[in-house]
C-alpha positions as a Python dict, from the first residue, in 0.01 Angstrom:
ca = {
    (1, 'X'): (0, 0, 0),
    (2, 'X'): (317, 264, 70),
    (3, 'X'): (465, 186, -253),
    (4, 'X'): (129, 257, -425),
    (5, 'X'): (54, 574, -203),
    (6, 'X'): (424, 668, -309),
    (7, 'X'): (365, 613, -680),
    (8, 'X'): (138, 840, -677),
    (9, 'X'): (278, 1133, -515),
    (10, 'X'): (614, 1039, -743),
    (11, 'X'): (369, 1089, -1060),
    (12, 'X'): (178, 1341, -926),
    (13, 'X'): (453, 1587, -840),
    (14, 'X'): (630, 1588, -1193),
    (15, 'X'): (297, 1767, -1361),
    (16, 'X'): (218, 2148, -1268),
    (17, 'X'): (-104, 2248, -1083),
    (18, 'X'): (-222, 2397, -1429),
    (19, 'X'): (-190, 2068, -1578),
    (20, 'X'): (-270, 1810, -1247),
    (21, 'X'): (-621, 1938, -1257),
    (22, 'X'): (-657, 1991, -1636),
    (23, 'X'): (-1001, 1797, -1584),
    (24, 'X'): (-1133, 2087, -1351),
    (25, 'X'): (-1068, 2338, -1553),
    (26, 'X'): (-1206, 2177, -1851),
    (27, 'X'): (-1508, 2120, -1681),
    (28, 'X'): (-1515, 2409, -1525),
    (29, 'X'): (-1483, 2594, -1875),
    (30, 'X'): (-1758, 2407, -2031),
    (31, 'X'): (-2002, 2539, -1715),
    (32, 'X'): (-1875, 2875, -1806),
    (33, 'X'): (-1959, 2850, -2181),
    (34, 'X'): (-2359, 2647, -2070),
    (35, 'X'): (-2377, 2941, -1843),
    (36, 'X'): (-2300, 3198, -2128),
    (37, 'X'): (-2504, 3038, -2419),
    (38, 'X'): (-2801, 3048, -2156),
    (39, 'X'): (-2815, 3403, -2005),
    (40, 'X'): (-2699, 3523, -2393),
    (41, 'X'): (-2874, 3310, -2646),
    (42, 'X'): (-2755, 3577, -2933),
    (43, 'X'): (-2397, 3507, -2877),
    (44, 'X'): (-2420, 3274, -3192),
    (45, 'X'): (-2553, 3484, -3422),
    (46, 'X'): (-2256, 3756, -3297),
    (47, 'X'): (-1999, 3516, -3348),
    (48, 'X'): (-2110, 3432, -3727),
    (49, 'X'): (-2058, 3785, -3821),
    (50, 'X'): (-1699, 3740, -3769),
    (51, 'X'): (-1630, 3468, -4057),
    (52, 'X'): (-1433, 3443, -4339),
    (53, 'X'): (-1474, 3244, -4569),
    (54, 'X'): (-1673, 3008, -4394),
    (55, 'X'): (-1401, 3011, -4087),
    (56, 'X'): (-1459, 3159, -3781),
    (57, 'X'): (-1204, 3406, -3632),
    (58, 'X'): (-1242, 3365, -3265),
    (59, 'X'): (-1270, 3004, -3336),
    (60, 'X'): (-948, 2986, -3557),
    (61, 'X'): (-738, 3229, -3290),
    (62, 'X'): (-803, 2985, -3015),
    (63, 'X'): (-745, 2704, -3221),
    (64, 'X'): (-409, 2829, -3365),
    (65, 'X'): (-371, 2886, -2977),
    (66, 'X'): (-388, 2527, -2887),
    (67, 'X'): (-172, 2382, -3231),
    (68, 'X'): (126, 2651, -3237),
    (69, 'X'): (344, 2598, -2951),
    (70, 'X'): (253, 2215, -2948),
    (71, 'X'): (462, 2217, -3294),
    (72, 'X'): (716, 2410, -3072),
    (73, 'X'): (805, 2136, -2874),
    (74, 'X'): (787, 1909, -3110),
    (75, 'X'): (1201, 1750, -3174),
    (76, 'X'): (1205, 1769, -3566),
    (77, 'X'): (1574, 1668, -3529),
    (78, 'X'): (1562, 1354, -3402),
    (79, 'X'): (1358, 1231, -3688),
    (80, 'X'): (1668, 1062, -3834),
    (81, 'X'): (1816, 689, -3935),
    (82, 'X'): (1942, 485, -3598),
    (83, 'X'): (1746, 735, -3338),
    (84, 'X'): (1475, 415, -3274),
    (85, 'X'): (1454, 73, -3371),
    (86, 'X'): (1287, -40, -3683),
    (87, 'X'): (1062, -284, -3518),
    (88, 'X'): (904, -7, -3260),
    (89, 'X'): (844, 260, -3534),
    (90, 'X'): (661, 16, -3748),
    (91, 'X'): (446, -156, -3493),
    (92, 'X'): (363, 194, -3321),
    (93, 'X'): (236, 324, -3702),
    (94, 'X'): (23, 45, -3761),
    (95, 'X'): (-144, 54, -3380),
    (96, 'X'): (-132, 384, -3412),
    (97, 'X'): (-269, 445, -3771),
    (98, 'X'): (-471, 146, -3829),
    (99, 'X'): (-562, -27, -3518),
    (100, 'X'): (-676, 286, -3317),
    (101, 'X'): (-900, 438, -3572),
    (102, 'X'): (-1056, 95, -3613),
    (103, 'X'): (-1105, 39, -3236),
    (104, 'X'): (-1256, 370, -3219),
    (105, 'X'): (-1533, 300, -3538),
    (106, 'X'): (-1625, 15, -3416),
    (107, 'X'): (-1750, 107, -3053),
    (108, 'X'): (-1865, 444, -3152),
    (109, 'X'): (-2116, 215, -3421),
    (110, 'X'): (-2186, -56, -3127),
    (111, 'X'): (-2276, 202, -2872),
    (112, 'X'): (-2393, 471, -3081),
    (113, 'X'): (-2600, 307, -3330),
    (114, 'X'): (-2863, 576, -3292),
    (115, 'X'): (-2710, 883, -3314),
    (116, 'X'): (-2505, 915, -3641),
    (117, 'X'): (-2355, 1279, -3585),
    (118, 'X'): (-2192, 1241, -3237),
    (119, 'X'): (-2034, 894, -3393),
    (120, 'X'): (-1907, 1112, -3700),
    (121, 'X'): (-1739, 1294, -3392),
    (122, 'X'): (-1600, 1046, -3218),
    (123, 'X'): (-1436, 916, -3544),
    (124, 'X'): (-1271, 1240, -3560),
    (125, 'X'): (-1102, 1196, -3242),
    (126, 'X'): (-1043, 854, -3331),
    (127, 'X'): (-856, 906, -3668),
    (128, 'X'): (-622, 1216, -3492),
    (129, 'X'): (-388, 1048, -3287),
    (130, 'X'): (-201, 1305, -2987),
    (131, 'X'): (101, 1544, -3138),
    (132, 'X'): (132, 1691, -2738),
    (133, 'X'): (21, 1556, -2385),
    (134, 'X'): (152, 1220, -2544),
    (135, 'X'): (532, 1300, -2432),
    (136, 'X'): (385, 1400, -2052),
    (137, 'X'): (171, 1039, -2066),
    (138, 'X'): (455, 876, -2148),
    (139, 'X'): (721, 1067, -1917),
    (140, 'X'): (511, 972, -1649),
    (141, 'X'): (489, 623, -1718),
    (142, 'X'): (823, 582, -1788),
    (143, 'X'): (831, 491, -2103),
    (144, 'X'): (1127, 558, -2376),
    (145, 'X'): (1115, 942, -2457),
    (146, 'X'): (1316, 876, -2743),
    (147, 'X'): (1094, 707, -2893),
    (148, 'X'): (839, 870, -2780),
    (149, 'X'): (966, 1200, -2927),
    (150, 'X'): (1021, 1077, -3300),
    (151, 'X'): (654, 923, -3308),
    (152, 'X'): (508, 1250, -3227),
    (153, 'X'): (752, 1446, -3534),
    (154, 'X'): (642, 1174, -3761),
    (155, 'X'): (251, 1178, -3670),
    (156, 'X'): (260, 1544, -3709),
    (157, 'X'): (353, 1515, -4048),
    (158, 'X'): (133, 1226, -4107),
    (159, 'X'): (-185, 1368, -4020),
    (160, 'X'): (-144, 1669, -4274),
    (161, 'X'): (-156, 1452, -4554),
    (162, 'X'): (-395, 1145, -4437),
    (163, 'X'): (-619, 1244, -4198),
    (164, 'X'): (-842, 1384, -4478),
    (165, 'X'): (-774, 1008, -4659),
    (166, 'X'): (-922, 845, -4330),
    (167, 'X'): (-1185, 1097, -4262),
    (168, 'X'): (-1319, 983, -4615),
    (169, 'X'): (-1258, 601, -4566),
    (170, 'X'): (-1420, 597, -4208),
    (171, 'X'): (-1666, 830, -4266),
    (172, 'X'): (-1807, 737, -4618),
    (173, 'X'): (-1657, 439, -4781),
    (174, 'X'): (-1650, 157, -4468),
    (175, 'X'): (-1961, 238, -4376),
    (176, 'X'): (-2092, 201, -4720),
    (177, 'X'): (-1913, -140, -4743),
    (178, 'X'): (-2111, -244, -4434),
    (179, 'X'): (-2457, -167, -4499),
    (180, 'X'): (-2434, 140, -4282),
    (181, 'X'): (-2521, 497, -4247),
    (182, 'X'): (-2266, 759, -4470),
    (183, 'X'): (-2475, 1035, -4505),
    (184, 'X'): (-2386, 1200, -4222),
    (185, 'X'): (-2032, 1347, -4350),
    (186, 'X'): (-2240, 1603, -4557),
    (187, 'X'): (-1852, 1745, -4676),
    (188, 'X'): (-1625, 1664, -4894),
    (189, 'X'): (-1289, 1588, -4884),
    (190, 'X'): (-1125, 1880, -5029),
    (191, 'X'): (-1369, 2035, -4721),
    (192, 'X'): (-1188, 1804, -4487),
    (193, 'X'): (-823, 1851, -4628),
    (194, 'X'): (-880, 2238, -4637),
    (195, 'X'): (-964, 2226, -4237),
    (196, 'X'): (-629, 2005, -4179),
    (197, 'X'): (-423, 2212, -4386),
    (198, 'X'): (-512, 2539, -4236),
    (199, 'X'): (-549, 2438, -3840),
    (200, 'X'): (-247, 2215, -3880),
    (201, 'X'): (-70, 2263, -4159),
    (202, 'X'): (-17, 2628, -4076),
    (203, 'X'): (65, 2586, -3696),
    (204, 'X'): (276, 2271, -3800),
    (205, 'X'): (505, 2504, -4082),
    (206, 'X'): (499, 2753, -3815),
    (207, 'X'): (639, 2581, -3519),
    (208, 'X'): (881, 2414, -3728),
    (209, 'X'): (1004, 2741, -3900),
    (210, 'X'): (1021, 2934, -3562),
    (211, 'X'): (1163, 2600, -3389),
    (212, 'X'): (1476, 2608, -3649),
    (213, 'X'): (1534, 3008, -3622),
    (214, 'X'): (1550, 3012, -3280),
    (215, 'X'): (1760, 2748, -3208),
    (216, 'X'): (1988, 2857, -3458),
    (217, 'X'): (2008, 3201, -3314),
    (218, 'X'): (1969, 3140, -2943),
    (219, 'X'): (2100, 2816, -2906),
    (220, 'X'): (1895, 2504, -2761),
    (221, 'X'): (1961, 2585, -2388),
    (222, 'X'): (1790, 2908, -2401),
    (223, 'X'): (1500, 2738, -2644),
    (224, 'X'): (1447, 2460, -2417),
    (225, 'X'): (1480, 2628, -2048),
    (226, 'X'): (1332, 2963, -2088),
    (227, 'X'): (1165, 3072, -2414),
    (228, 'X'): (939, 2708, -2402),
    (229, 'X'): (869, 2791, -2051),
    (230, 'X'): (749, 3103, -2134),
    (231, 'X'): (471, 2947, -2366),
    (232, 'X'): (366, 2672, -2186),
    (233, 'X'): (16, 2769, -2102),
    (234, 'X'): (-79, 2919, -2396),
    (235, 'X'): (-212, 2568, -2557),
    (236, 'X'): (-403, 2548, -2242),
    (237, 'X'): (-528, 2896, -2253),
    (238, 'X'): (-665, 2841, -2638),
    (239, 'X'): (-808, 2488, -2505),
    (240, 'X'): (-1020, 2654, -2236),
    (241, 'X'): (-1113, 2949, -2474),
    (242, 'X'): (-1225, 2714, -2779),
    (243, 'X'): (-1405, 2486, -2511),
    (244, 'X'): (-1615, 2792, -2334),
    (245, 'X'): (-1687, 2936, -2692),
    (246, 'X'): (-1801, 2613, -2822),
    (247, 'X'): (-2033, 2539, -2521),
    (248, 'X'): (-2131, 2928, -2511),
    (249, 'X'): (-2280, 2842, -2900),
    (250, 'X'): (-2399, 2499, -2759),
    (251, 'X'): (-2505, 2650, -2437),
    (252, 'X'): (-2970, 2567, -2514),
    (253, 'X'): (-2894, 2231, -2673),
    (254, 'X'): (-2647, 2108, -2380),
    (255, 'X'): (-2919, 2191, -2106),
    (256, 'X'): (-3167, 1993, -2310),
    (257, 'X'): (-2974, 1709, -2390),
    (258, 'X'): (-2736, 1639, -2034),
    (259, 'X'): (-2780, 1269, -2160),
    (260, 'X'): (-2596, 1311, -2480),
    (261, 'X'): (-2308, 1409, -2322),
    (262, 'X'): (-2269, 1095, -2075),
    (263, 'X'): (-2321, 867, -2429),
    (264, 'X'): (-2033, 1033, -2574),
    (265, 'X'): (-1834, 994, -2281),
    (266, 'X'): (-1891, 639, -2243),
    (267, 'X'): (-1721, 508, -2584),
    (268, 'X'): (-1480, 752, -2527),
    (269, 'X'): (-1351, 551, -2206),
    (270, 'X'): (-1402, 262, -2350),
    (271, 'X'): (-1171, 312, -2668),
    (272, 'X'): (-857, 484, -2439),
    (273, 'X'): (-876, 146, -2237),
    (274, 'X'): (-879, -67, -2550),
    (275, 'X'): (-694, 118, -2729),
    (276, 'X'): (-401, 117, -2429),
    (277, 'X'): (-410, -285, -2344),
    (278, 'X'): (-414, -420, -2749),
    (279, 'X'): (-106, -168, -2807),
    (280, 'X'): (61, -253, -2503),
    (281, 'X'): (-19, -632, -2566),
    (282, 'X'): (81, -659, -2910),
    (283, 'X'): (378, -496, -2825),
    (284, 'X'): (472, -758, -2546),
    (285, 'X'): (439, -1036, -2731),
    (286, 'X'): (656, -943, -3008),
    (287, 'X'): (930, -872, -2747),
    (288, 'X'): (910, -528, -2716),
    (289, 'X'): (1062, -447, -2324),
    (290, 'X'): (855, -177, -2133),
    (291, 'X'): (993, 149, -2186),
    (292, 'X'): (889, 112, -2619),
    (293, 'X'): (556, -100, -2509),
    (294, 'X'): (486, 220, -2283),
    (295, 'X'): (566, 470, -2582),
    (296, 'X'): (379, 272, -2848),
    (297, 'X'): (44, 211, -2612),
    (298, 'X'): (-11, 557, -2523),
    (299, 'X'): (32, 714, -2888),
    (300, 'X'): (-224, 462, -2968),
    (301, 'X'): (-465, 528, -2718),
    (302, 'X'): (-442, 937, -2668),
    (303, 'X'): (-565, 1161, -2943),
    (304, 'X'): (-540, 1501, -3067),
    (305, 'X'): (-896, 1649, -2968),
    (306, 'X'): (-748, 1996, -3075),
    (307, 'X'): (-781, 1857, -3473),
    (308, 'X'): (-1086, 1688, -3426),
    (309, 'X'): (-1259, 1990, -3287),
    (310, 'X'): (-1074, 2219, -3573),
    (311, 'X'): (-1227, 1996, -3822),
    (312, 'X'): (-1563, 1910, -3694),
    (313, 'X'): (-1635, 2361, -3665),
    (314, 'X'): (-1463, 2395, -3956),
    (315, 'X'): (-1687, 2147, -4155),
    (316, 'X'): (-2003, 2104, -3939),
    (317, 'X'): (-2023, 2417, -3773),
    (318, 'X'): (-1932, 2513, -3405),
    (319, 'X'): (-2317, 2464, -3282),
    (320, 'X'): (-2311, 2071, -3457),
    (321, 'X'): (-2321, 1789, -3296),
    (322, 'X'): (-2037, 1674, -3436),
    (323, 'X'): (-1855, 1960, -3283),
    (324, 'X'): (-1992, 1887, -2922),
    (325, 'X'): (-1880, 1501, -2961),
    (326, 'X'): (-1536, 1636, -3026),
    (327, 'X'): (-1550, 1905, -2755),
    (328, 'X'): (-1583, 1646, -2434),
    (329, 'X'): (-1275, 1513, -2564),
    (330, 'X'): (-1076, 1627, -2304),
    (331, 'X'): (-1275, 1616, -2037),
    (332, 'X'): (-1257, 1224, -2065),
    (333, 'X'): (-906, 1173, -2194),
    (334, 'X'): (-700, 1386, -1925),
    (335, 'X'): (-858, 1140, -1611),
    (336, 'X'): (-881, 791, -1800),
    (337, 'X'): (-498, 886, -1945),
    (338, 'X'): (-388, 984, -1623),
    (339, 'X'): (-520, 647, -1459),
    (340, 'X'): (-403, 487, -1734),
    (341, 'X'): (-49, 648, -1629),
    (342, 'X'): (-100, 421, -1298),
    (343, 'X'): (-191, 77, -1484),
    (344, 'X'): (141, 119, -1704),
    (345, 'X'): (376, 166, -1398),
    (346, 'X'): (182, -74, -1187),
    (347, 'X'): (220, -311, -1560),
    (348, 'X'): (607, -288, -1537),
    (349, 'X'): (621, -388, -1200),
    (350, 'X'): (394, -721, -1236),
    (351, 'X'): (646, -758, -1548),
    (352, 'X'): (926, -653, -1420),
    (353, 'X'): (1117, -992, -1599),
    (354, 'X'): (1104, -831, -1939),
    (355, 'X'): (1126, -1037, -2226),
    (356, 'X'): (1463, -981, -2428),
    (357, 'X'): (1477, -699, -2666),
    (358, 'X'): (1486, -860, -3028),
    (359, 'X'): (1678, -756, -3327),
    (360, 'X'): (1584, -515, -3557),
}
């Protein structure tokens, strides 16, 4: 019982108050934006006014918020020949890629079968796996940072080009194949790759671009210890804005429908735990040794909510339901990854006899 009490603390104290009660404040911001979109019930008629194009500019400002100095931190450099082994990259991209996204379409079908618009939703977040709190997940765990690091520089790029691809194939083509419903992606997907390119293409080009500059100027030691410091709570601040906006719009509809919410969250915890024990699984049994099973299970099971709720406003429209799926996002993932956190170390310790790291 100590050593558990002590894990705890130990995990506990390596994340900042800000981030430690991440849930609260999510929660906290969705009350604020109910409370909002009740008392002002024009706020979404105000907030159209302000698009271009179709995009909203309060929308895209927090957005860019959230993206931007997650592409910061991101280690472009280590993206290089003999950084990981072979074996781990490959089994973490097909998990990651084509495991997760299949994981997620088939519980949001089996326990949404009624409500087409919040599953189109929860595909979203299925078929954007985490670019951020993926390197705290797996810090905390333990697990090889390394690895950990070049996973996220490589699904950064990835999702620029194919998350349109998959938004198509899980959205309209599979469920045509299986007799289902694929009427609800009412886009296209030039509509889809527009919405990737400009809330992550442009953040991604940015970050990189002002990553390269400054370390070339100012040296990594200043990058890493004080100008990264300096802009840590920005992709917070944007998250909380985005989420308070969003409810704001969705403020009559959530008050109507408390229900809906608690169905969305439900396959949401259900996928992060699936998700989590086939990665980590599969991993083990080809011989992978903790630290890479760690790494590999929790880029499979976390997601980047930031893209899926960038897409689903972008294409649906902030009051959709598609857009509220997306939204509690992060009010389920921060708790069930953090416990999550907890099974992993408590994993390596009823493993502790790891199996023999095979060649690559």
């Amino acid at each position: 019982m100590a050593d558990s009490e002590n894990a705890k603390v130990s995990v506990a104290a390596k994340i900042s108050v800000l981030d430690r009660y991440l849930t609260l404040w999510v929660l906290a911001a969705m009350v604020l934006g109910v409370s909002i979109g009740w008392l002002f019930p024009g706020i979404d008629s105000l907030v159209k006014r302000t698009e271009i194009d179709g995009v909203s500019v309060p929308i895209f400002l927090g957005l860019l918020a959230m993206m931007y100095p997650v592409f910061l931190k991101v280690r472009y450099e280590r993206v290089r020949p003999g950084t990981i082994r072979l074996s781990a990259l490959v089994l973490s991209l097909v998990l990651t890629w084509g495991v997760g996204p299949l994981i997620m379409y088939v519980v949001a079908h089996a326990m949404l079968p009624d409500l087409p618009h919040y599953r189109t939703g929860l595909i979203l977040i299925g078929i954007a796996p985490c670019i951020g709190m993926v390197l705290v997940w797996n810090m905390l765990a333990e697990g090889d940072n390394e690895l950990a690091a070049v996973l996220v520089a490589l699904n950064s790029v990835i999702q620029v080009f194919f998350f349109s691809v998959l938004g198509w194939f899980y959205l309209t083509l599979l469920p045509r194949w299986t007799g289902g419903e694929s009427a609800q992606l009412q886009a296209s997907t030039w509509e889809i790759a527009k919405s990737v390119v400009l809330f992550l293409g442009i953040p991604l080009m940015l970050g990189y671009t002002t990553r390269r500059i400054m370390l070339r100027r100012r040296g990594q030691s200043w990058y890493e210890e004080r100008f990264l410091p300096r802009i840590g709570k920005i992709p917070l601040a944007g998250l909380l804005y985005t989420i308070v906006l969003t409810f704001a719009l969705q403020g009559q509809k959530i008050v109507q429908l408390p229900l809906d919410v608690l169905r969305i969250a439900l396959p949401l915890v259900t996928f992060f735990f699936v998700a989590f024990f086939t990665a980590f699984s599969i991993a083990r049994l080809l011989g992978h040794p903790y630290r890479e099973n760690a790494a590999i299970a929790f880029t499979a099971s976390s997601n980047n909510f930031e893209l899926a709720i960038a897409v689903a406003i972008a294409v649906w429209g902030v009051t959709s339901p598609e857009a509220l799926a997306t939204t509690v996002g992060p009010l389920i993932e921060i708790p069930v990854l953090m416990s999550l956190v907890y099974v992993s170390l408590w994993l390596r310790r009823r493993f502790s006899d790891d199996p023999p790291e095979r060649e690559m």
